[in-house]
C-alpha positions in Angstrom: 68.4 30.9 14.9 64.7 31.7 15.1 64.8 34.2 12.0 66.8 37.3 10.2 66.2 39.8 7.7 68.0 42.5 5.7 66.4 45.3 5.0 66.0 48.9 4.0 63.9 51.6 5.7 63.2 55.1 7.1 64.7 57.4 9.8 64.1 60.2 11.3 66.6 63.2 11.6 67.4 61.7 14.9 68.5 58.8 13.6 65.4 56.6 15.4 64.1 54.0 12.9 60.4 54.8 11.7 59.9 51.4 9.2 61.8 48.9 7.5 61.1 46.9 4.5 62.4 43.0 4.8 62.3 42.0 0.8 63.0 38.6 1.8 62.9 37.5 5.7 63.6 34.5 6.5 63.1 31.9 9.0 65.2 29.5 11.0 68.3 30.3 8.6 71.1 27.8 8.2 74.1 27.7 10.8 76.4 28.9 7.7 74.2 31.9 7.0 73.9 32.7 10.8 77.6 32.4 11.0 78.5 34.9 8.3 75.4 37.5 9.3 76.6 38.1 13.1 80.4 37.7 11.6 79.0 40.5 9.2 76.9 42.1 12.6 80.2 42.1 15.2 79.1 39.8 17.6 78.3 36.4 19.2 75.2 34.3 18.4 74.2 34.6 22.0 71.1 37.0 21.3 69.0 39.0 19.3 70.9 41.7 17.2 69.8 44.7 15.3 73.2 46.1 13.7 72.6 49.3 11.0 74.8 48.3 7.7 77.7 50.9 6.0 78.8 49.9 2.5 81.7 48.3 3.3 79.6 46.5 5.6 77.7 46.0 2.3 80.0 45.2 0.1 81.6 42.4 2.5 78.2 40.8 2.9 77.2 40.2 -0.5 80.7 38.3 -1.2 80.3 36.2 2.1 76.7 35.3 0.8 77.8 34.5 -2.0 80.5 32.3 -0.9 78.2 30.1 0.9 75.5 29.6 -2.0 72.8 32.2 -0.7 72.4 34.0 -3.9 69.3 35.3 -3.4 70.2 37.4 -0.1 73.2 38.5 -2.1 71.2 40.1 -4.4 69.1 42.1 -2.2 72.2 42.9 -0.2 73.8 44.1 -3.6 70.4 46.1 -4.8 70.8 48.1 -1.1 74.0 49.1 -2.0 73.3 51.1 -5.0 70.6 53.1 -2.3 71.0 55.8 0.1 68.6 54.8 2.1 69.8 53.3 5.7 70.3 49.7 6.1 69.4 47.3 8.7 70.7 43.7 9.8 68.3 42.4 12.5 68.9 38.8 14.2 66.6 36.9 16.2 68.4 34.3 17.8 65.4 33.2 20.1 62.0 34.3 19.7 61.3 36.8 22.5 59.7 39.9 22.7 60.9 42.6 20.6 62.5 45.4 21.9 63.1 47.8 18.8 61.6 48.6 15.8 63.5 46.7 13.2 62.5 43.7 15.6 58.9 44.5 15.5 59.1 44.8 11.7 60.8 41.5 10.9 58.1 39.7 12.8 55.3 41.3 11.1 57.0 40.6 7.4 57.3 36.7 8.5 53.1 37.4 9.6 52.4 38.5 5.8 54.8 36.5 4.3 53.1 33.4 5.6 56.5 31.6 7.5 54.3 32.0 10.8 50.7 32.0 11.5 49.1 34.3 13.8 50.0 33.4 17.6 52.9 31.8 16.7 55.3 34.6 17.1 55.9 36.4 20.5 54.6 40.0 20.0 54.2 41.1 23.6 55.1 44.3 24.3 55.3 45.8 20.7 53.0 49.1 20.8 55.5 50.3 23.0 58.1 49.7 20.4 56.2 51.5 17.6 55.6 54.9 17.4 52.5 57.0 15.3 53.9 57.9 11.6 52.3 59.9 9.4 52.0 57.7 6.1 52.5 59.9 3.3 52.9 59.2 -0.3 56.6 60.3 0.0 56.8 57.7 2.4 56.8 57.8 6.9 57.6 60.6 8.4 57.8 61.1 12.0 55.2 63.6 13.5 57.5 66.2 14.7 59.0 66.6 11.0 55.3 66.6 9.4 54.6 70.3 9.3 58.2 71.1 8.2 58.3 68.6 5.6 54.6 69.9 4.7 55.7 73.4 4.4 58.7 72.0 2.0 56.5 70.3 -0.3 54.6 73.6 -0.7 57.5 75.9 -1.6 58.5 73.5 -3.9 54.7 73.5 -5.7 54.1 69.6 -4.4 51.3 68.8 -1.6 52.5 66.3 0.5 49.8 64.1 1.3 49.2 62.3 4.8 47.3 58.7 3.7 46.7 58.1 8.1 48.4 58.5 10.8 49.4 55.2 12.7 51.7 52.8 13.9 51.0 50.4 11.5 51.4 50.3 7.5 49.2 49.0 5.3 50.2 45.5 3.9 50.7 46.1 0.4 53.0 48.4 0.8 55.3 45.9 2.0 53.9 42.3 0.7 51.6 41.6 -1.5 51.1 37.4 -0.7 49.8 35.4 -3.8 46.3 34.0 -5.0 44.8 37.1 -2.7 42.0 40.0 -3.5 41.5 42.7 -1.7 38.9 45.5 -2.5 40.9 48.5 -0.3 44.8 48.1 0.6 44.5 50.4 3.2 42.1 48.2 5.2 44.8 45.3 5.7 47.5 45.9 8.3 51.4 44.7 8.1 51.0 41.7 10.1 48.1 40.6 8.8 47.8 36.8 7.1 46.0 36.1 4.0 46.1 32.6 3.5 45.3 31.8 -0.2 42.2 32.1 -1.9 41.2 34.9 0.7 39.3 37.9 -0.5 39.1 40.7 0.7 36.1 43.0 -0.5 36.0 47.2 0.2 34.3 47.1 3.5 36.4 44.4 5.0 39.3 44.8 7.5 42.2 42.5 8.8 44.1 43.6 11.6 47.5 42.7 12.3 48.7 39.0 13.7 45.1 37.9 12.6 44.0 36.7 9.4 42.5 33.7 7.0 43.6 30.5 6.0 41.4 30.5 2.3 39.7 30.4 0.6 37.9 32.9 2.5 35.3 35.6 1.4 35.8 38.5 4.1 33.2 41.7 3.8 33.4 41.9 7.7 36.5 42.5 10.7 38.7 40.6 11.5 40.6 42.0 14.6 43.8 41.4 15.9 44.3 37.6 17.1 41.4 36.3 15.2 41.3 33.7 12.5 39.2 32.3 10.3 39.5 29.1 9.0 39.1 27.7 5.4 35.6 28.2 3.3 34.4 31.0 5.8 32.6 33.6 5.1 32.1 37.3 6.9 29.6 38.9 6.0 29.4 42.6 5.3 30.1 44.9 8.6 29.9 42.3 10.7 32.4 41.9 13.6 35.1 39.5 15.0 36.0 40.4 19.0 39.5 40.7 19.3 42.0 40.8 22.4 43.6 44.3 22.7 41.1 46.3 24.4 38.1 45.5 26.4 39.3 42.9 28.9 38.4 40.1 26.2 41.2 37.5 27.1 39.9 34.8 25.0 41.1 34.1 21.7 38.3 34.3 18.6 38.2 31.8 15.8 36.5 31.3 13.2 35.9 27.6 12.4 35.9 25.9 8.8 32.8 26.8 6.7 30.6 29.0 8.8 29.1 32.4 7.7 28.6 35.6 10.0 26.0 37.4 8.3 25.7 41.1 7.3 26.3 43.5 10.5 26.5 40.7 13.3 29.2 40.1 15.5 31.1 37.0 17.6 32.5 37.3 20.7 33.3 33.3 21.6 35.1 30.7 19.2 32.8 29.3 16.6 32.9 25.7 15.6 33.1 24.2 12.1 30.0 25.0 10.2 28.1 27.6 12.4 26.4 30.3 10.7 25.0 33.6 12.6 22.2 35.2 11.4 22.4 39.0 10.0 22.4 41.6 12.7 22.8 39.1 15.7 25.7 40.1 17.8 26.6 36.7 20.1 28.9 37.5 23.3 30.3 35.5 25.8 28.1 36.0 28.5 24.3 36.2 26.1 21.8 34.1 27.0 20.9 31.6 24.7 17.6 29.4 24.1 18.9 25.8 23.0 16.1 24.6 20.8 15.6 20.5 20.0 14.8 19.0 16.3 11.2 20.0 17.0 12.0 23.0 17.8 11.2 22.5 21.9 13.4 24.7 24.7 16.5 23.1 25.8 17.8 24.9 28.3 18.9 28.5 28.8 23.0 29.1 28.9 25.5 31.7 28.0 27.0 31.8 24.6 29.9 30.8 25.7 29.1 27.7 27.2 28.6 26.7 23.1 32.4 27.9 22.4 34.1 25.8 19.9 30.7 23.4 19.0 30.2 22.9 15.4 26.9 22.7 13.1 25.1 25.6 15.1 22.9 28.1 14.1 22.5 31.1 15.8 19.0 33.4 15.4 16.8 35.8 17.2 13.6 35.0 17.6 11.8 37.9 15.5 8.6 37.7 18.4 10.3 37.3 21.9 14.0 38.9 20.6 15.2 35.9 22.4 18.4 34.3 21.2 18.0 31.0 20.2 20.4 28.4 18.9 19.5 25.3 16.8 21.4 22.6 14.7 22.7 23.7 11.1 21.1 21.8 8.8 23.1 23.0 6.1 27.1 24.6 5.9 27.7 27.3 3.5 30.0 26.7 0.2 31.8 29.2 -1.4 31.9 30.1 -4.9 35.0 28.4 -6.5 35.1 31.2 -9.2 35.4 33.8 -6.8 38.2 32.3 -5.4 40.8 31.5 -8.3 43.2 33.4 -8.3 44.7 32.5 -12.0 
């Protein structure tokens, strides 16, 4: 089995799942643990199963999981018993596309939890899946309900506050992975991967199935699909291109040990130890001046044509505005001290 989780989350009055929170997902299971969740679930192992939990349900789980040595599942399985809140069972057999919420959510917990890196999980079709929530501090709440529950909070002589409105939550809420930093919570999706050693300052973003392997310094985006390798650093507002809008079907990385400076941008894989000068947005299809050692024109080619080439260095001449591209004579190293996590 590709992966399963148990977990605990919100509905609406309709009964339509809004989130769920996996405490402890898990991926490829055992064959005795598959065996006793779809025995638990009703069915076959011969697909993907989302099946909502009863106490008796429960209560029959957290013996069986016990029986077969997984203590740990039995425990959260126990804790969700002494909860009203729903309960879900969801059961990836294969890894396909998810088609329901509690599917969508599983595969974003293994994201944060580190069991898969971004890419390596089939996410196709999943904004269809999701719908907007408002993210309160009571907790989702579907946008129909909002002004009702709103109007509740105020007769009761609470204000109900709306933190955004999205189809994502923010990470912590859900994980918090170790040996990270980060400056503002809500400015790293569910789905996102911190390796460790990452941090994370105020002005820096991390979008969902994108993320860091650490140690990492990140001031800058990093949009969905993009990651950057170990020792990188992004500089403040600068800018990864991701792949959900735009046409931009090419996938970003970030190579080991490069810095994109304050307020510049990349739209083509960087190589190990490339560094991009402040303000100096590089796209696929720029023109770039390849300089010698002696600092003698090249040739002219587009930036992309340089994908995935280490020890680069990326400038705009501050006379012609030309963009030029020489070797990096040096590769940035970041501060150890910043980085422990102790």
């Amino acid at each position: 089995m590709y992966a399963c989780g148990l977990g605990v989350g919100t509905q609406n009055t309709r009964g339509d799942w809004l989130e769920v929170f996996y405490p402890q997902p898990l991926l490829h299971p055992s064959e005795a643990l598959m065996k006793v969740l779809f025995d638990i679930a009703g069915g076959e192992p011969d697909g993907n199963r989302v099946q909502s939990l009863q106490s008796e349900r429960l209560e029959l789980l957290v013996q069986a999981l016990d029986d077969i040595g997984e203590h740990d599942q039995a425990k959260i399985a126990q804790q969700f018993l002494r909860s009203h809140r729903p309960v879900v069972l969801t059961l990836l057999v294969s890894d396909d596309e998810p088609e329901s919420v509690s599917e969508v959510y599983l595969k974003l917990h293994l994201l944060s939890h580190r069991l898969v890196r971004p890419h390596e999980t089939n996410l196709n079709g999943m904004f269809g899946k999701l719908r907007n929530v408002a993210w309160t501090n009571e907790g989702a709440i579907d946008l129909d309900e909002l002004p009702h529950r709103q109007l509740q909070a105020r007769l009761e002589g609470r204000i109900l506050s709306v933190n955004c409105v999205d189809k994502f939550p923010k990470m912590t809420d859900y994980v918090v992975p170790a040996g990270v930093r980060i400056g503002d919570t809500a400015r790293v999706r569910l789905g996102a991967y911190l390796g460790e050693g990452t941090t994370v300052m105020h002005e820096g973003f991390v979008n969902f199935n994108a993320g860091t392997e650490g140690p990492n310094m990140i001031e800058g985006r990093i949009s969905a699909g993009v990651v950057v390798k170990s020792g990188s650093d992004l500089g403040g507002g600068c800018s990864t291109m991701g792949t959900l809008s735009g046409g931009n079907a090419v996938v970003i990385s970030v190579g080991t040990q490069c810095l994109i400076g304050a307020n510049a941008g990349v739209g083509i894989p960087l190589g190990d130890r490339c560094t991009i000068e402040a303000g100096l947005y590089v796209t696929a299809g720029a023109k770039v001046t390849v300089l010698d050692d002696q600092g003698n024109d090249v040739e002219v080619i587009a930036a992309r044509d340089l994908a995935g080439k280490p020890d680069l260095l990326f400038r705009r001449n501050a006379q012609s505005g030309r963009i030029e591209c020489l070797t990096n004579k040096t590769a940035i190293e970041l501060n150890d001290a910043l980085h422990a996590h102790n």
